[in-house]
N, C-alpha and C positions, 0 to 999 in steps of 0.2 A: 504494500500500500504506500503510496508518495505520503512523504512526510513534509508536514508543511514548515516552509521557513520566513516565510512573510511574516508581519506584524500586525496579526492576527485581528484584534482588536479595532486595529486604527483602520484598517482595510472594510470593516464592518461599518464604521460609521463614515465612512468616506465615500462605501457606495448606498448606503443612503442619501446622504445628501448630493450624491448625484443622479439618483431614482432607481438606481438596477435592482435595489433588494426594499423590503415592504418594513414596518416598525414591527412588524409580526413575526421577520425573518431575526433579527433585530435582537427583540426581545427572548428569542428561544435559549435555552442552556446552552452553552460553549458547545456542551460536550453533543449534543442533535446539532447546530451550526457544522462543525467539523466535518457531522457525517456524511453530508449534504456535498460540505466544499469538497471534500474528497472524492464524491461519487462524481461530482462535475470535472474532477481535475481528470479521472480516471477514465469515464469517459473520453474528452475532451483528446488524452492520449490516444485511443483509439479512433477518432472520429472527427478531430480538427475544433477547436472553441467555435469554429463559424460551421460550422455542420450538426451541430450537436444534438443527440435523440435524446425528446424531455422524457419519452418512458424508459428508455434505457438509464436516467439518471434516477428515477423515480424507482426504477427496480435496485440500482443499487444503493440506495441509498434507505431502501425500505418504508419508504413515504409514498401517498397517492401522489398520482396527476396535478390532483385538485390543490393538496397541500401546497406543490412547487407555485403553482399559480396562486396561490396567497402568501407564497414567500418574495415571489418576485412579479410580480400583475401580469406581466404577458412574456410570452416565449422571446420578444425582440431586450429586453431589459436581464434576462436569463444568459443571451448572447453576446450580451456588452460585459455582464457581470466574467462571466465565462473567458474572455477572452482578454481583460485585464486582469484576471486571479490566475490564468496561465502565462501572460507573459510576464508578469513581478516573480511568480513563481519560479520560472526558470532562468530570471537572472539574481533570485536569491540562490538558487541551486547555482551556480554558477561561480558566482563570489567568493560562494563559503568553501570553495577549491582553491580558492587564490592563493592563500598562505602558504598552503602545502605543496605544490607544483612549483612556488620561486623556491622554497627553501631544498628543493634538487636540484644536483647538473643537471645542465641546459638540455642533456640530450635527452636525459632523461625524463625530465619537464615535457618537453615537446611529444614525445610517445608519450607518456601517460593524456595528455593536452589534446593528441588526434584520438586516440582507442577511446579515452573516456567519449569524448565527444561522437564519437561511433554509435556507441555502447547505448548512451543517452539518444540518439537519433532513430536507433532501431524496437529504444523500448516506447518513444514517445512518436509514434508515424505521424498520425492525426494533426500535431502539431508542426512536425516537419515539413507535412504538405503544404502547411497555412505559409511557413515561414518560407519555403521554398517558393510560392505563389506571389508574396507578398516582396522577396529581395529581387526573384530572375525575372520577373512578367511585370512588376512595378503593382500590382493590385491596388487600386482606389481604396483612399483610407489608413491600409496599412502601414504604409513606410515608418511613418512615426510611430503610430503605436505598437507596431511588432519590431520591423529590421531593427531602427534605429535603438531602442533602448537592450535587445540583444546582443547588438553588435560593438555598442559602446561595452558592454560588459566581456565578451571577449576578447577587445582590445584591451581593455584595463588588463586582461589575466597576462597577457601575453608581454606587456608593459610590463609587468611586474616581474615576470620572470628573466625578462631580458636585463632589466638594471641589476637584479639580484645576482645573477649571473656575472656582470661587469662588477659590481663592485666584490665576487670573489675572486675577480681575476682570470676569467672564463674567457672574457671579448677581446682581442687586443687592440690596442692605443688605436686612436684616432678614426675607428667605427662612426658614421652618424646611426645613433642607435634610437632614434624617432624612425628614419627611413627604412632601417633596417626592421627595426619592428613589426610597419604598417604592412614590408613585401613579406615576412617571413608570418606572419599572421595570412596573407591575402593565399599562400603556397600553401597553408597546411588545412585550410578553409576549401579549397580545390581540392584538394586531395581527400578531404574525406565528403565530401559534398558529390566526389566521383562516383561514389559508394554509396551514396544514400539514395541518390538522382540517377538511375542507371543512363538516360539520355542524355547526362553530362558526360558521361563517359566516351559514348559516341563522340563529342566535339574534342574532349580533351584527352580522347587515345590513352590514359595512364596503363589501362590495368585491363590483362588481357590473357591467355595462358601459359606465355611465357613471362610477364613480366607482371609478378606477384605484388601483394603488398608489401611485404618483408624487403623487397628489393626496390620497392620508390622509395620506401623509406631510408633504404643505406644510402641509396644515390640523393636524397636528399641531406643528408648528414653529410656527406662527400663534400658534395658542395657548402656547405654552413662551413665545415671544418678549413678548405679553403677560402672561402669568402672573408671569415668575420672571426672567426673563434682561433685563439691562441692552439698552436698547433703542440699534443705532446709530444714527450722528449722521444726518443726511438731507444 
């Protein structure tokens, strides 16, 4: 079951007063709130925030129809609700990797950084389709409310690892390590987006039956190791 990392509370009265949930929704114990957000987020995983089946939420969440409609007045408010509780969601999920990804080598950082991010593409579809809909095709509405505050979160991870990295001594002297950052985020973004999106793959040729993932990714370290990163001793 996704565990929520949002700030639970404040998220409850914030979409109140922007109409998505009822004082009825509101007023319920945390612990029926919860059950509720979970079955929506769980769904939502399967089936996209913008696609969302209210009796599939209503079955898992062990509530009527009718209840969801007195928690949130109409399926379009259910929608909005839905799909701001999944994107905060998955750039809390996201974040709270942060620390732990800088504080490994870089190379190591960067695998864990694509597999997680795999890992999380393949358990959460529903939402990858939205995100994928909403970055490659530009989808009306989304950019801001989906790409953008996703992708600034990715970037920050990626930030973080690279300065952590430089200040062990990882990058050598005189890297621009903004530039460096934005392309070595934009490469591992491709690469695992090859995989998620199989008709990127078509455009971007990566991965094929000879040429595995295990081996873009050496040949991607190849290159870093040349590029940007302090080379070891032999």
């Amino acid at each position: 079951m996704n565990e929520l990392f949002i700030n639970f509370q404040s998220f409850i009265l914030e979409a109140e007063e922007n109409g998505w949930i009822t004082r009825t929704f509101r007023r319920l114990d945390p612990e029926k709130q919860q059950t509720v957000i979970l079955a929506v987020l769980e769904e939502a995983a399967e089936s996209g925030p913008a696609e969302l089946n209210i009796k599939q939420v209503a079955a898992r969440s062990s509530v009527s129809i009718g209840s969801l409609y007195q928690y949130f007045g109409n399926r379009e408010n259910l929608l909005e609700f839905a799909l701001e509780l999944v994107v905060r969601q998955t750039v809390a999920t996201f974040e709270s990797y942060t620390a732990e990804l800088a504080a490994l080598p870089l190379r190591e950082a960067l695998s864990a950084y694509l597999g997680g991010g795999i890992e999380w593409g393949q358990e959460q579809l529903g939402m990858v389709r939205l995100f994928g809909r909403a970055a490659y095709q530009g989808a009306p509405g989304l950019t801001e409310r989906v790409v953008r505050p996703i992708a600034t979160a990715l970037m920050g991870m990626m930030r973080a690892m690279l300065l952590a990295a430089h200040d062990r001594g990882e990058i050598r002297p005189g890297v621009d390590l903004e530039a460096a950052m934005r392309l070595i985020n934009t490469q591992i973004i491709a690469m695992g987006d090859a995989l998620l999106f199989p008709h990127l793959n078509e455009y971007y040729q990566l991965y094929d039956e000879e040429m595995s993932v295990e081996r873009i990714l050496n040949g991607f370290f190849t290159f870093l190791e040349n590029g940007i990163l302090v080379r070891s001793a032999q």
